[in-house]
N, C-alpha and C positions, 0 to 999 in steps of 0.2 A: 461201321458207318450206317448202314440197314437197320440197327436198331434205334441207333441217336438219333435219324429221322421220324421213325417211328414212336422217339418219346415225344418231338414236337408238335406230330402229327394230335396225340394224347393231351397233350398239353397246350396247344390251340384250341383243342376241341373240347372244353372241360364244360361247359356249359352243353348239358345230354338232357331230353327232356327227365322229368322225374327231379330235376337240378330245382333246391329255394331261391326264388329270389324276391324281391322286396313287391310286395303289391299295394296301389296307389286308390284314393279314392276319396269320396267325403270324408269317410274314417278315418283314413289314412294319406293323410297331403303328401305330396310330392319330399322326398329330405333333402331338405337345402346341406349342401359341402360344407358352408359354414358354419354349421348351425352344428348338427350331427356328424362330427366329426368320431365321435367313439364308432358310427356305424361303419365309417367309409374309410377308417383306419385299419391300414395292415397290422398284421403284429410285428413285432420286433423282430428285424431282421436278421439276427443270428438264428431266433428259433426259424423263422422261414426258411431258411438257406437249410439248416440240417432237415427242414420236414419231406422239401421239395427232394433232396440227393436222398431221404430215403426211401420217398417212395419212386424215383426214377430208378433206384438200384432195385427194387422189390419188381418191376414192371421188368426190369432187364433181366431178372432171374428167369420172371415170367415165358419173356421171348425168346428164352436158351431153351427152356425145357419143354418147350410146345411148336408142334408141326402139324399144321392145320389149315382151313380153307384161307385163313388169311394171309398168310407167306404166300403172297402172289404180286405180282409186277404188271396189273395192268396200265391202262392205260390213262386211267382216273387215277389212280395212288399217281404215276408217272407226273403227273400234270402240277399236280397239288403239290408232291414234293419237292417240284424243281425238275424233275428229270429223275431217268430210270437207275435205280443203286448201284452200284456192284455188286458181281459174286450173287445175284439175285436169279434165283432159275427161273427158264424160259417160260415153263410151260406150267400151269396148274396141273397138281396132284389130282390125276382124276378120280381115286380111290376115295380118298378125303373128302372130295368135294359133292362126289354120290352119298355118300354116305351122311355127310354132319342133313346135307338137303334132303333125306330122307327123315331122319330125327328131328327136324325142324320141322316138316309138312306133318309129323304124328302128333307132333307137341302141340302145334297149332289147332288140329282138330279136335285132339282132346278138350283144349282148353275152350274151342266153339261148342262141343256137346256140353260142357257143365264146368261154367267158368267159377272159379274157386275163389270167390271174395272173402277179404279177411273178416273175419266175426265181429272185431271190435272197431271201431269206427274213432274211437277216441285213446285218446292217450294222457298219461297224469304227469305235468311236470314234473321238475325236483321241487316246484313252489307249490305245489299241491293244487294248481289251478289244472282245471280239465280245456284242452282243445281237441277240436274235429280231427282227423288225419283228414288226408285226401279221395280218402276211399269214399266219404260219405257223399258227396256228388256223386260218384258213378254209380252208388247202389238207387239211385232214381233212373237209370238207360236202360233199355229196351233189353231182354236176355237173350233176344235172336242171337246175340250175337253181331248184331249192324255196327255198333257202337266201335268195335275192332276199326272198321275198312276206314274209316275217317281218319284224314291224316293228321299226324300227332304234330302238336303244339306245345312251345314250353310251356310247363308248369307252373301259375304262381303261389307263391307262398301265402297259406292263410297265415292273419292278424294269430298275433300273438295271446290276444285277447279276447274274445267274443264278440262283434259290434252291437253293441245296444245303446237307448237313446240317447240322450243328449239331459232328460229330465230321467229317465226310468221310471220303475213304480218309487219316485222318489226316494230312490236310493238303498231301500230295503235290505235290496243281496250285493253282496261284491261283485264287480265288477269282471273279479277273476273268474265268475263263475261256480266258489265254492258253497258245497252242502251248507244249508245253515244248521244251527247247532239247534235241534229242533228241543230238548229238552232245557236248554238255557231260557231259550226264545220264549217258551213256553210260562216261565218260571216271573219274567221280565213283564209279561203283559200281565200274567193277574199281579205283578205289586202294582204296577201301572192303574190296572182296571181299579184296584180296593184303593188306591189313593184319592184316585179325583172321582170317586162311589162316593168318600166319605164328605160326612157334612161340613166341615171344615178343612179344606186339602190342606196339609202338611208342608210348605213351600221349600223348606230346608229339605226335607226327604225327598218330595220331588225335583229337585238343582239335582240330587245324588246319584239320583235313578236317570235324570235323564242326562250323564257327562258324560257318557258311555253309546248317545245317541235313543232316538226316541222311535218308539212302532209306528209306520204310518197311522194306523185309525186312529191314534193318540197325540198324532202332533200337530194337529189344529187347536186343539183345547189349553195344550202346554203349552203351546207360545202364547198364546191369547194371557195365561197365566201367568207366566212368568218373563212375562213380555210390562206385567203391571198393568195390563188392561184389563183382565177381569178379578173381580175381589176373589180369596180364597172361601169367601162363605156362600155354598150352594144357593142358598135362599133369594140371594142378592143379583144372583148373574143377571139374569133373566132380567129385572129392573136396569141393571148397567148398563147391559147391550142393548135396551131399545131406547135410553137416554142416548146412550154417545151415538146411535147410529143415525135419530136423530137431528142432534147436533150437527153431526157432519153433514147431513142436507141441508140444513138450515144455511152452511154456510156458503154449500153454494148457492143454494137461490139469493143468498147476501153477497158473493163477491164474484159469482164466475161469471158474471155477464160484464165486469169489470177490466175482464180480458181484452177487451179491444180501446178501451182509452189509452190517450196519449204514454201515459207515466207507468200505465205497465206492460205496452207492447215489447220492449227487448225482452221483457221477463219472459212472456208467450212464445216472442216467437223463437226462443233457445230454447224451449219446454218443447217446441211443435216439432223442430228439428232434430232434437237429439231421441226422440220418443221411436220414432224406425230403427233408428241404430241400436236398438237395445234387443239383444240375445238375436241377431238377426237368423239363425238361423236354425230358430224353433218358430213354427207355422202360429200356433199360440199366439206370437205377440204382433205376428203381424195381423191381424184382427182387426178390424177398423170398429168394432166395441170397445176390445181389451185397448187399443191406444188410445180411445176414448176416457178410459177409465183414469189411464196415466195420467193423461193433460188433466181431468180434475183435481187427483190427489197432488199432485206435483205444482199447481198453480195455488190451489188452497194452503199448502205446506207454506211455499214461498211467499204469499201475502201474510201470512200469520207470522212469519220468521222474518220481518224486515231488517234486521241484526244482517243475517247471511242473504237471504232472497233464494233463489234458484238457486244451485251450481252443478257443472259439470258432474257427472259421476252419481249426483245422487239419482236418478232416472233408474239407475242398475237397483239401489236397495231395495225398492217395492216389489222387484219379482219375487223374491224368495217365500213373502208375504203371499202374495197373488197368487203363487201356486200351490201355497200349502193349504188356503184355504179353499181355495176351487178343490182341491183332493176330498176335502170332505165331500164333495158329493159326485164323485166322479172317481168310478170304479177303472176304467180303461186307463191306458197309458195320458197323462196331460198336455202333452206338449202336439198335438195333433184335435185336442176335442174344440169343439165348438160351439163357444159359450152363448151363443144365442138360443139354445136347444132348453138352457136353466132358465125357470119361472122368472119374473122380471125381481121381485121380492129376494129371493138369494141373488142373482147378480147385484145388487143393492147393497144386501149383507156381506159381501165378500170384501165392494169397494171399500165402504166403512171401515170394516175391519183391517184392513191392509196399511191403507190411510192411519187410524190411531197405532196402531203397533211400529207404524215406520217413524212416527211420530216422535213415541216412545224409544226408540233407537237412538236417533238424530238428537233427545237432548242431553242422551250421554258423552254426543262427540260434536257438539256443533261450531266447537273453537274449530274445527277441520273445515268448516264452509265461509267463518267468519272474512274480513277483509284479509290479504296478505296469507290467510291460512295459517296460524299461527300454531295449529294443534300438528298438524300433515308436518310442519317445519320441526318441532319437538320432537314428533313420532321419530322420522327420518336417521335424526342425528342419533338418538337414545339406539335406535337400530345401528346406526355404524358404530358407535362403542361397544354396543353389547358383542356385533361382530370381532371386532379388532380383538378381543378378549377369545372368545370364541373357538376362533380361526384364522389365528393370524395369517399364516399361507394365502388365504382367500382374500382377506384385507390388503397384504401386503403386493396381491397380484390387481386388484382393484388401481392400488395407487399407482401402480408400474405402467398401466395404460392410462393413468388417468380420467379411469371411471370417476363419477361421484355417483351416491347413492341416490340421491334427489333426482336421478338419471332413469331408474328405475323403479324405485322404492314411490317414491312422491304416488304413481298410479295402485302399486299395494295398498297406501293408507288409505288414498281417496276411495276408490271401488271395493275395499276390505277385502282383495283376490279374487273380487269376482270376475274379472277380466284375464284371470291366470288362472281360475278352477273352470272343472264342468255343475253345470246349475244343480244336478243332485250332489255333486261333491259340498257346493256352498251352503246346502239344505244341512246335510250331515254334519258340516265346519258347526254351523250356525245352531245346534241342538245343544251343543258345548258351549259357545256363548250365551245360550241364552244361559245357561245353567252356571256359570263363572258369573263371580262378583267382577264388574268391569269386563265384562268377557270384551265385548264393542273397542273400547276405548282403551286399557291395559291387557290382558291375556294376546291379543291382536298382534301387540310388540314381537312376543316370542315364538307365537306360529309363523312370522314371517321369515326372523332368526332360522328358525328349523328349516321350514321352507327354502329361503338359498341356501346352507349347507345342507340340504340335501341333492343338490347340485354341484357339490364342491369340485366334483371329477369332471365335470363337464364346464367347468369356470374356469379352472387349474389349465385346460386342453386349450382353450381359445387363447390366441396368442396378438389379439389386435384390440384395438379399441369397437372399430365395425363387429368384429366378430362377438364379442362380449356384450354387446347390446343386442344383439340380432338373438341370443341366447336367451337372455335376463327376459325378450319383450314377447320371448313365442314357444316359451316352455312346455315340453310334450308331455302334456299332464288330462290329453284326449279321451284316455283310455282308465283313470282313476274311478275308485270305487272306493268303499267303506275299505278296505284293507289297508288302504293308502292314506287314508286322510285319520285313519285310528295308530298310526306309527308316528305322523306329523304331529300330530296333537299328545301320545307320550312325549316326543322327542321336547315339544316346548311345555309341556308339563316339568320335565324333569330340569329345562333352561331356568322357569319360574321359581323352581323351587331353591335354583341355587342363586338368583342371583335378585327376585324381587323383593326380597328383605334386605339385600345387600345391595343398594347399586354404586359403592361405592367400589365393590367387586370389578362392575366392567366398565369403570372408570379409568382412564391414565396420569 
């Protein structure tokens, strides 16, 4: 009876400091129950039941063959168990109990004269990403020894992942934290360099070089390139770029003071409103320049495109723009700089550029902003057949709660995932489209395909209509980096290749 109490006692008290548990934060929001159901799910309970009996029989071996300071009956164990055991002796072993408190008081001082921290600080998954252990906080405390007498606190569990920004150095390294491949890397930037060196850049070579993702210092120039904005013959840039940038003042000193008559106030004031809501939560855009910039581009766009006008969503495509170009002149991280520090002349050059390039976007997909949205309704559907084909399981679990995909999917086409990615992930997506024929408008299809089956386990799990939505609209994709979005992009690589010659394939 003394030791079945004593397994409860163990098994009440399983949470000891040193114990993981889930730590919260900007990086890491709170796990909704519904949502994260893989995390807050037991396992299957026949394995639970044999793990729990055997380590309660390995604990009870434990308490048969040891007789030590803790087979004692005071008055605190008394309390907490209920009452005092049976068959439990009166008195503490005073032999035992000199002694283990002797070896305890030696161990403790040794450990104050030259406390023994582990050497390594890190540890290598099985995914080959590196994280901190918990050691590396306390090798910054004081080695008096002070750091001991503080009374101990659970321990939280570090991120699974490293936190870093939100933009990063634009995406450069993974996420994971893995070595780059310093001699690949190496290899990648001089075809890079000798391509756009030469006097004619080679457009097709560089689509090939850059599907694979593009070097920071190189990808202002590549999209500008293969964006259709600047010609491939060196000679000519320079004429281009002071022609179109221009142009684009010209039009607003021609239309943006137009912003406050009768006929295009709704247009304004949805452009003034949704211009805060955009990546709220990079310091960046809340700039009362940078939003400045937006309301230009986004009000000039929309007067020029009176077919669509404004709409919803497009607000999101000019960052990716906006930030790749601001990188060119801006070594520190982005997403904190402070763009009134740049000469008036480059903030100028940057809106321009941003402006023509999103330009050039939008008239690959602009049936997507037309009246009714007639592109986003194609896209949508073309997406639930290619699924049904796919994964049927995940189709057929769709119909069963009666999801639709226009539930979900409808904000994929319009914001191209940028409201499901992190903005360096979007950076990295988008080096790929620029480099795909149709990347925008068709490759899109099948990065979304991959994208929910790559959630099939966690679609399969949600057993509700609420809870299927609450999943599809707030996917934990916080922590992604180039490792993650170069698996996404095989995955609908290898979709494309079987089924956009055939779409008769994922048709019924």
């Amino acid at each position: 009876m003394a030791t079945d109490k004593k397994i409860q006692f163990w098994k009440r008290n399983a949470k000891v400091p040193g114990s993981l548990q889930p730590v919260y934060g900007a990086q890491h929001p709170p796990l909704d129950p519904r949502i994260h159901k893989t995390f807050l799910k037991e396992a299957p309970k026949t394995n639970a039941l044999s793990i729990k009996s055997k380590k309660a029989s390995s604990f009870l071996e434990f308490a048969r063959s040891t007789s030590d300071a803790w087979d004692i009956g005071d008055d605190e164990e008394e309390e907490f168990l209920g009452g005092p055991p049976p068959n439990t002796p009166p008195n503490l072993n005073s032999k035992v109990a000199v002694a283990t408190a002797a070896q305890v008081i030696h161990n403790y001082s040794k450990v104050r004269e030259k406390p023994e921290w582990p050497q390594s600080t890190e540890r290598v998954q099985a995914n080959g990403s590196v994280v901190k252990s918990s050691s590396a906080a306390q090798l910054s405390q004081p080695s008096d020894g002070s750091s001991f007498r503080k009374p101990l606190h659970k321990q939280q569990s570090l991120p699974l992942r490293p936190v870093i920004p939100l933009i990063a150095r634009i995406s450069d390294q993974n996420a994971s934290g893995a070595p780059p491949m310093a001699v690949r890397e190496k290899t990648r930037l001089e075809k890079f360099r000798q391509l756009l060196a030469s006097q004619n850049t080679d457009l097709e070579e560089l689509r090939r070089c850059s599907w694979s993702g593009i070097p920071r210092e190189f990808r202002p120039i590549t999209w500008r390139l293969l964006s259709g904005y600047l010609p491939a013959n060196m000679e000519r840039r320079e004429i281009v770029l002071k022609r179109k940038r221009d142009e684009y003042f010209g039009f607003i000193e021609q239309y943006y003071d137009s912003r406050n008559e009768e006929h295009h106030q709704d247009t304004y004031r949805q452009i003034h409103i949704d211009i805060p809501r955009t990546n709220p939560l990079i310091p960046l855009f809340q700039q009362a320049p940078v939003q400045e910039v937006f309301e230009r581009i986004l009000f000039i766009w929309a007067i020029r495109h009176p077919a669509s006008g404004y709409v919803q969503g497009i607000n999101d495509l000019v960052t990716p723009f906006f930030v790749v170009f601001l990188s060119e002149f801006v070594e520190e991280d982005v997403e904190n700089f402070d763009v009134t520090i740049l000469p008036q002349h480059v903030q100028r050059n940057i809106e321009a550029d941003s402006f023509w390039c999103m330009s050039k976007l939008l008239d690959g997909i602009q049936d997507n902003y037309t009246f009714a949205q007639p592109g986003i309704q194609t896209k949508v559907k073309a997406l639930e057949e290619l699924v049904s084909r796919i994964d049927e399981h995940v189709h057929n679990h769709f119909q069963k709660y009666e999801v639709e995909y226009l539930q979900f999917a409808f904000r994929w086409m319009n914001n191209l995932l940028m409201r499901e990615l992190p903005l360096r992930c979007t950076i990295r997506l988008w080096d790929t489209y620029q480099a795909e024929a149709e990347g925008f408008s068709h490759f899109h299809l099948y990065i979304c395909a991959a994208f929910l089956i790559k959630w099939r386990k966690e679609i399969l799990e949600a057993v509700d209509f609420q809870g299927l939505l609450l999943l599809l609209q707030n996917l934990p994709t916080i922590h992604w980096g180039n490792e993650e979005v170069g698996l996404l992009l095989a995955e609908a690589y290898r979709l494309k290749y079987m089924f956009a010659d055939a779409p008769s394939h994922y048709r019924r």
